[in-house]
DSSP file (Angstrom, degrees, kcal/mol; ACC not computed):
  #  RESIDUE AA STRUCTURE BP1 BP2  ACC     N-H-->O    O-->H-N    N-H-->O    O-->H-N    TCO  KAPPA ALPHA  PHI   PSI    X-CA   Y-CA   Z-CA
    1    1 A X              0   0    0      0, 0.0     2,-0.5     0, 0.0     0, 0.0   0.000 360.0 360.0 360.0 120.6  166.3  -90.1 -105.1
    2    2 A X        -     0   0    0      1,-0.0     2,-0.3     0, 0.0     0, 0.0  -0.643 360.0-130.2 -88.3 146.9  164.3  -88.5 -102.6
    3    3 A X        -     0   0    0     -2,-0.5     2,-0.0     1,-0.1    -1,-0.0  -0.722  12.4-149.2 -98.0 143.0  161.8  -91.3 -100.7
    4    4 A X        -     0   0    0     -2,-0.3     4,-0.3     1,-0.0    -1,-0.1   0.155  35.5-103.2 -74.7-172.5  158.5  -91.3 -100.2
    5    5 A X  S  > S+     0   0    0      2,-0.1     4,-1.3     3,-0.1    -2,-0.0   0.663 125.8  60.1 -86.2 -28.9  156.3  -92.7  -97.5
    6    6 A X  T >4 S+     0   0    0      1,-0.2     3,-0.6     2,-0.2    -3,-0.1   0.981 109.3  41.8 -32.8 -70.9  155.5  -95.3 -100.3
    7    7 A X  G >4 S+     0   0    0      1,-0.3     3,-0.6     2,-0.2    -1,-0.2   0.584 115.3  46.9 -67.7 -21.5  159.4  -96.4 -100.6
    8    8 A X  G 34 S+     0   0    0     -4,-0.3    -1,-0.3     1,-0.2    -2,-0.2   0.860 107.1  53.0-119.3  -3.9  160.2  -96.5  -97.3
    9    9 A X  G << S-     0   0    0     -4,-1.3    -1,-0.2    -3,-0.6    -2,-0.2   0.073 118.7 -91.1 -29.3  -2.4  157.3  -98.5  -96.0
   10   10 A X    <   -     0   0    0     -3,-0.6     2,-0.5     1,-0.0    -1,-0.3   0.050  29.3-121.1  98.6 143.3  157.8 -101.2  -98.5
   11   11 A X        -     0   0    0     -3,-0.1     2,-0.2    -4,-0.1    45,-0.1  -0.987  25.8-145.7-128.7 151.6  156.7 -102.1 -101.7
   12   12 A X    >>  -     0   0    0     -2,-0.5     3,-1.2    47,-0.1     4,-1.0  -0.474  33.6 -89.4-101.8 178.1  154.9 -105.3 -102.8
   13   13 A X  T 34 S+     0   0    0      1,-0.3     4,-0.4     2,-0.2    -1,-0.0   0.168 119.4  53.1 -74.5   5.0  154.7 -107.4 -105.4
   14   14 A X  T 3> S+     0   0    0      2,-0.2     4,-1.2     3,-0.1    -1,-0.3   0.623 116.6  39.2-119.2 -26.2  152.0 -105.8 -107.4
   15   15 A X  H <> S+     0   0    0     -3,-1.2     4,-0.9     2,-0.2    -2,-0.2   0.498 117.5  60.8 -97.6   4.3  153.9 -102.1 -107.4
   16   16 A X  H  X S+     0   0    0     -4,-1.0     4,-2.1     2,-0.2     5,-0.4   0.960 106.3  40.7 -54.0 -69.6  157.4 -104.4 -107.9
   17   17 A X  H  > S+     0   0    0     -4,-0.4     4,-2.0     2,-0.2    -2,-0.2   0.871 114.3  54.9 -90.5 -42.5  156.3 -105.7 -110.7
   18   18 A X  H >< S+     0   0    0     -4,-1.2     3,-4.5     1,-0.2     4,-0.5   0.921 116.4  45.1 -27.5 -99.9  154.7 -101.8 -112.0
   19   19 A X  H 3< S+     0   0    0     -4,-0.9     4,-0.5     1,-0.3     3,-0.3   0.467 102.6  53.9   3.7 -70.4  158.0 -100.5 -111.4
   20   20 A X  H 3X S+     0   0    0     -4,-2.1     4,-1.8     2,-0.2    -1,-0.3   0.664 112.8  53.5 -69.5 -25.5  160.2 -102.9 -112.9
   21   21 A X  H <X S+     0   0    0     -3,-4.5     4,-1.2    -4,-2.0    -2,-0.2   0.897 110.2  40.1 -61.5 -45.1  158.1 -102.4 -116.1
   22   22 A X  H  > S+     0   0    0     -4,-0.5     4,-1.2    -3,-0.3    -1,-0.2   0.393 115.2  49.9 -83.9   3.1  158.2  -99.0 -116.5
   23   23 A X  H  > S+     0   0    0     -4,-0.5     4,-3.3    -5,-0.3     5,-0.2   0.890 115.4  49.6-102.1 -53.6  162.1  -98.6 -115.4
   24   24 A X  H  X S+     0   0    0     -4,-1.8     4,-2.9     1,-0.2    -2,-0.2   0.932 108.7  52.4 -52.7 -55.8  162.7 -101.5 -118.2
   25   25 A X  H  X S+     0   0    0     -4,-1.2     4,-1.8     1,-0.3    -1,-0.2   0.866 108.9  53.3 -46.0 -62.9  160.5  -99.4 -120.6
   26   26 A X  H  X S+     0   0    0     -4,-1.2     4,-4.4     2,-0.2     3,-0.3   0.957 108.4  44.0  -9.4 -85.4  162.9  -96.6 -119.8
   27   27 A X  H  X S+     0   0    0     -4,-3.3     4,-1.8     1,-0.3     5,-0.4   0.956 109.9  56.2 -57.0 -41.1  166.0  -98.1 -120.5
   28   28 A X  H >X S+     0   0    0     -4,-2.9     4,-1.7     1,-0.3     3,-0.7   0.878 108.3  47.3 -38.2 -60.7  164.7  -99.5 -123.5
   29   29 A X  H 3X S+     0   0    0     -4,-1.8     4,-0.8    -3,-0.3    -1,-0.3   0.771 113.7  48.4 -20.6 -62.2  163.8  -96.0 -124.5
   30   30 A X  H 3<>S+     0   0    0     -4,-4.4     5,-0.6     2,-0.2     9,-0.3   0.452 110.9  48.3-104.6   6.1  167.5  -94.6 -123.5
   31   31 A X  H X<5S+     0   0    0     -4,-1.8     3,-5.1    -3,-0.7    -2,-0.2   0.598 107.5  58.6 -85.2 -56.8  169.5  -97.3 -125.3
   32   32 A X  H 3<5S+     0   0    0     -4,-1.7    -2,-0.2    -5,-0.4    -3,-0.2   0.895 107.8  49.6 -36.7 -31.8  167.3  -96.8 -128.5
   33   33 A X  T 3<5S-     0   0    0     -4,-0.8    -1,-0.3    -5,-0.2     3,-0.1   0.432 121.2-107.7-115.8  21.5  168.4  -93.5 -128.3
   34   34 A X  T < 5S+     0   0    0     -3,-5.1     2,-0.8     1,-0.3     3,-0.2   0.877  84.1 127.9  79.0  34.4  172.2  -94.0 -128.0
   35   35 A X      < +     0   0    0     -5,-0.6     4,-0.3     1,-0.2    -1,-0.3  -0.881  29.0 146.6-114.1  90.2  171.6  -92.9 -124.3
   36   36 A X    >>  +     0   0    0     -2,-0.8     4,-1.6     2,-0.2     3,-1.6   0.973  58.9  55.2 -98.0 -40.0  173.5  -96.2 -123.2
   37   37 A X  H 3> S+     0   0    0      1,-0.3     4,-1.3     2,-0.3    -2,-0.1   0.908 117.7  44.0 -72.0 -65.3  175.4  -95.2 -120.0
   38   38 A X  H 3> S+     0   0    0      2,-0.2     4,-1.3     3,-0.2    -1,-0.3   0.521 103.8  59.9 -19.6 -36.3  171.8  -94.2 -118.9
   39   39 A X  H X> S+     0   0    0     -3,-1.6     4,-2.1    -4,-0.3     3,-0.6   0.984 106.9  49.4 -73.4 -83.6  170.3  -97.2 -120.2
   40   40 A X  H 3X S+     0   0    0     -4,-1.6     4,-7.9     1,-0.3    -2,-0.2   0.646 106.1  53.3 -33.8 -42.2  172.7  -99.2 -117.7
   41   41 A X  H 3X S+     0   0    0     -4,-1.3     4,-3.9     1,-0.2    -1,-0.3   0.983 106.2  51.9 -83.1 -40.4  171.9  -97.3 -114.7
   42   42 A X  H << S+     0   0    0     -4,-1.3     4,-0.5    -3,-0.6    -2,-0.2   0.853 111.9  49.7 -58.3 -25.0  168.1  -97.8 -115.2
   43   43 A X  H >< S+     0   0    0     -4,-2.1     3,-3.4     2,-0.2     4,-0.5   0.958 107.5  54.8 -37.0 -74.5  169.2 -101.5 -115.4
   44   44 A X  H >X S+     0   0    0     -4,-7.9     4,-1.3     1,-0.3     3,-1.1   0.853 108.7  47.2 -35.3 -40.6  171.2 -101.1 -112.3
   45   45 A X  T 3< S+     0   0    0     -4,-3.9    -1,-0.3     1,-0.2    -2,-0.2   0.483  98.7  67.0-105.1  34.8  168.2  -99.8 -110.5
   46   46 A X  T X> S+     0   0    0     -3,-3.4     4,-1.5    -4,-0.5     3,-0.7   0.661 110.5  43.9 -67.6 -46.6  165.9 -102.5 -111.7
   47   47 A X  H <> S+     0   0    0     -3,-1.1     4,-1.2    -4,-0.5    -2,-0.2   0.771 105.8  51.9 -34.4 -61.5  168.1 -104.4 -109.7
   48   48 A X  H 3X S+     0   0    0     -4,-1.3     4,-1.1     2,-0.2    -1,-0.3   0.187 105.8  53.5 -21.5 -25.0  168.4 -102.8 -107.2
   49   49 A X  H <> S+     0   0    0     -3,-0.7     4,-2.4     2,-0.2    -2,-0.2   0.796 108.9  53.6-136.1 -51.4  164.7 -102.4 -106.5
   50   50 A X  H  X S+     0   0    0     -4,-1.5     4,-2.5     2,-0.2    -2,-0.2   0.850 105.4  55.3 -28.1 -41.5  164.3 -106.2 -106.8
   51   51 A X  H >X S+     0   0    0     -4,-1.2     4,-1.1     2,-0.2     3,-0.9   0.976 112.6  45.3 -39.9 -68.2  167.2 -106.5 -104.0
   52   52 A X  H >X S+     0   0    0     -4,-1.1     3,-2.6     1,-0.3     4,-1.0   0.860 113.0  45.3 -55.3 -73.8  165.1 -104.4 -101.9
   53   53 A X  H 3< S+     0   0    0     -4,-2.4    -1,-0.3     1,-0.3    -2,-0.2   0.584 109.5  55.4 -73.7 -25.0  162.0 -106.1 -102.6
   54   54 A X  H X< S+     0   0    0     -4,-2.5     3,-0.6    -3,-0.9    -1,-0.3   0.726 104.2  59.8 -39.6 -46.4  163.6 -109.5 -102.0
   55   55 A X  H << S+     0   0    0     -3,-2.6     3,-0.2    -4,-1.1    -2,-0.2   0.824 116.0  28.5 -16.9 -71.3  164.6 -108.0  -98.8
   56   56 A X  T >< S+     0   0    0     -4,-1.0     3,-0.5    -5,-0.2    -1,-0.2   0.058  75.3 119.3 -98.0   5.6  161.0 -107.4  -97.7
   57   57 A X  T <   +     0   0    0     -3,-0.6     3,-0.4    -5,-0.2    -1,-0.1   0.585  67.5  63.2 -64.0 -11.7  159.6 -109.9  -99.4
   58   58 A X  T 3  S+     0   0    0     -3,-0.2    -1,-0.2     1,-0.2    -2,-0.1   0.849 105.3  47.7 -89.1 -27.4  158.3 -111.5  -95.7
   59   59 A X  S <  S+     0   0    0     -3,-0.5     2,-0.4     4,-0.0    -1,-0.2   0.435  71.9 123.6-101.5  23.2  156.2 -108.7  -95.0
   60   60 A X     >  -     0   0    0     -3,-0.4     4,-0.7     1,-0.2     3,-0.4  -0.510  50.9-156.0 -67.3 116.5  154.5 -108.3  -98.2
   61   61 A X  T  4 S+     0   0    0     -2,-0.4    -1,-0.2     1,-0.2     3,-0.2   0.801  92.4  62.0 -85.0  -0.8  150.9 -108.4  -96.8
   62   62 A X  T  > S+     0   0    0      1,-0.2     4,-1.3     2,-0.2     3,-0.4   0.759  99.5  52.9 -47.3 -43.9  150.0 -109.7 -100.7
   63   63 A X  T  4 S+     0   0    0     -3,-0.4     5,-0.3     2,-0.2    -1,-0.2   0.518 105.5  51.9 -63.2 -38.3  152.1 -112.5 -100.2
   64   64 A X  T  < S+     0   0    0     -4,-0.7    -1,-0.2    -3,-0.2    -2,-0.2   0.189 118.3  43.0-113.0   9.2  149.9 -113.4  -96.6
   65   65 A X  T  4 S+     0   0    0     -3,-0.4     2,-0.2     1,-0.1    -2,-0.2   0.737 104.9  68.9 -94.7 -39.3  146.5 -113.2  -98.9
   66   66 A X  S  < S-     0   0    0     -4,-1.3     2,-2.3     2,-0.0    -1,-0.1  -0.608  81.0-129.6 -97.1 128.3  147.5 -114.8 -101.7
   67   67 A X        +     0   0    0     -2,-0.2     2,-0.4    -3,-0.1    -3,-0.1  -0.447  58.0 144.9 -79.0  72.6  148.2 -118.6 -102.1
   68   68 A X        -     0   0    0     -2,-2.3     2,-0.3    -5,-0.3    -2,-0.0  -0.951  55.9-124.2-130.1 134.0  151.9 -117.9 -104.0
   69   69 A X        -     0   0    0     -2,-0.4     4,-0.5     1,-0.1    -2,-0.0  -0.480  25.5-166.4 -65.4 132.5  154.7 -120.2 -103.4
   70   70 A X  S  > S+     0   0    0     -2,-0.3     4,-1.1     2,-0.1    -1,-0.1   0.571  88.3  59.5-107.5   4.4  157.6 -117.6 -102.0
   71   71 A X  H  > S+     0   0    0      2,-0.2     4,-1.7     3,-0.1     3,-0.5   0.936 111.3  44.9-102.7 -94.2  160.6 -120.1 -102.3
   72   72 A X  H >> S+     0   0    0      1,-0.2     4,-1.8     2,-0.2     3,-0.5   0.850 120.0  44.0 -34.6 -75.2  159.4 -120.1 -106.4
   73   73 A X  H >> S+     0   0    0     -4,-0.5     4,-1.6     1,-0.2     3,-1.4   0.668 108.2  52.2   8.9 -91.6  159.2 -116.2 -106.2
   74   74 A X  H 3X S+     0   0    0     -4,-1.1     4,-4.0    -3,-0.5    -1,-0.2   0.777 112.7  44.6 -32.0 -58.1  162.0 -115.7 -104.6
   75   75 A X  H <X S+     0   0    0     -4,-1.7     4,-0.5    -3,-0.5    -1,-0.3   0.842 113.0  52.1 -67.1 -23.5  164.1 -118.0 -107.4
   76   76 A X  H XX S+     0   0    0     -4,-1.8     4,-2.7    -3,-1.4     3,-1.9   0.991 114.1  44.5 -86.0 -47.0  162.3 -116.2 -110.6
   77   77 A X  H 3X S+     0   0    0     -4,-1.6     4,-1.2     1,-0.4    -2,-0.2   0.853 111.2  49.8 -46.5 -56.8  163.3 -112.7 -109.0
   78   78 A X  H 3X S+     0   0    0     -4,-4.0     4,-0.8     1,-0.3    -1,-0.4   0.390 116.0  44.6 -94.9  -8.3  166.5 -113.8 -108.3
   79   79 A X  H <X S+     0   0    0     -3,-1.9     4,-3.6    -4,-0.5     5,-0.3   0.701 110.0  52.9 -77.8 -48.7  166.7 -115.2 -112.4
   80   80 A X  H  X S+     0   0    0     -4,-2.7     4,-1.7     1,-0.2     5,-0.4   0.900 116.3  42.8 -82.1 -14.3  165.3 -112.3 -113.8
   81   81 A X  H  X S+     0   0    0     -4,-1.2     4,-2.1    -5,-0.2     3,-0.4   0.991 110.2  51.2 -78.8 -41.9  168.2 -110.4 -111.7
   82   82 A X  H  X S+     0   0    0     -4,-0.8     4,-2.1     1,-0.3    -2,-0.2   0.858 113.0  47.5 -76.2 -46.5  170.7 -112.5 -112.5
   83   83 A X  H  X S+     0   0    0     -4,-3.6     4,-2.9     2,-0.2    -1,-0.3   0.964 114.9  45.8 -60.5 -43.2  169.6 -112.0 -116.3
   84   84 A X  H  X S+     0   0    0     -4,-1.7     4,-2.2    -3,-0.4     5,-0.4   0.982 110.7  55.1 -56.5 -68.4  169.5 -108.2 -115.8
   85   85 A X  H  X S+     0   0    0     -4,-2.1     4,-1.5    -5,-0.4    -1,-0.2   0.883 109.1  53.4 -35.8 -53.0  173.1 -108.7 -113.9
   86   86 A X  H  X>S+     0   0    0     -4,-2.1     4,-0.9    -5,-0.2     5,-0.6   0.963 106.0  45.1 -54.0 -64.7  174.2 -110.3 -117.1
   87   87 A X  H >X5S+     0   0    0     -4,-2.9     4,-3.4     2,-0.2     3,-2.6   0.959 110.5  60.4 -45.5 -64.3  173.3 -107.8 -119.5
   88   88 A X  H 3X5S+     0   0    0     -4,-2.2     4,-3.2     1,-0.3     5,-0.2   0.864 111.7  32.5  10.7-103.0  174.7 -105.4 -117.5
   89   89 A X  H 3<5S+     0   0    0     -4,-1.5    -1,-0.3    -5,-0.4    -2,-0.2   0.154 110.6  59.2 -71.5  11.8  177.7 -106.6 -117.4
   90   90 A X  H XX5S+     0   0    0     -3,-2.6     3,-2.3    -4,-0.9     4,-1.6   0.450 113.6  44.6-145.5 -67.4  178.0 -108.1 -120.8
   91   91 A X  H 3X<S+     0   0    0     -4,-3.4     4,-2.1    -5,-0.6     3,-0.2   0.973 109.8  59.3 -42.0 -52.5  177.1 -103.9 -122.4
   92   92 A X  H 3< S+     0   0    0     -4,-3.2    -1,-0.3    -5,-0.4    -3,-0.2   0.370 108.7  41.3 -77.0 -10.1  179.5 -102.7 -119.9
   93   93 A X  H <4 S+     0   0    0     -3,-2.3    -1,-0.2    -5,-0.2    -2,-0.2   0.402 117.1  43.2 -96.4 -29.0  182.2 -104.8 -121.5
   94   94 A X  H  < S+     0   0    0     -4,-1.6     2,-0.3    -3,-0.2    -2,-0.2   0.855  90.9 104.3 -95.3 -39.1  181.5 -104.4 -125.0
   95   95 A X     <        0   0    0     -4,-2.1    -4,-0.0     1,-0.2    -1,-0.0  -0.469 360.0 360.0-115.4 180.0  180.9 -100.8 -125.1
   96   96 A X              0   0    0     -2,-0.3    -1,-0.2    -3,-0.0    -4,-0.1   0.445 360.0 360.0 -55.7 360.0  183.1  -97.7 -126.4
């Protein structure tokens, strides 16, 4: 993946959450069409792209405007990976 000056400046929580929508949308898209192995790496870098943003989550200047608890954040990110993390690994067990 080549980076942008977007990606390597950061991303916040309002193109996180873009992101993670359309990459889910994706996989969705490429298990439905029996594209599973594919399907799995767009998981992975759903993950992935939380990590990162978890990472950098102190210099989100969205985060310094906005009255949002970041210790609740932090824990739903780290749920909806840890669900992701599951599937994962749960597909990856099961299939042919």
């Amino acid at each position: 993946m080549v980076e942008t000056g977007e990606e390597t400046r950061g991303l916040d929580l309002v193109n996180l959450i873009g992101k993670v929508i359309e990459e889910l949308r994706s996989s969705i898209e490429l298990f439905e069409a029996f594209r599973h192995e594919e399907g799995l790496m767009q998981l992975s870098s759903v993950v992935l792209e939380i990590d990162h943003y978890l990472k950098q989550s102190d210099d989100d200047l969205l985060l310094k405007l906005v009255p949002i608890d970041r210790a609740s954040l932090g824990k739903r990110l780290k749920a909806v990976k840890g669900e992701l993390v599951s599937v994962i690994e749960n597909f990856s067990s099961t299939a042919p």
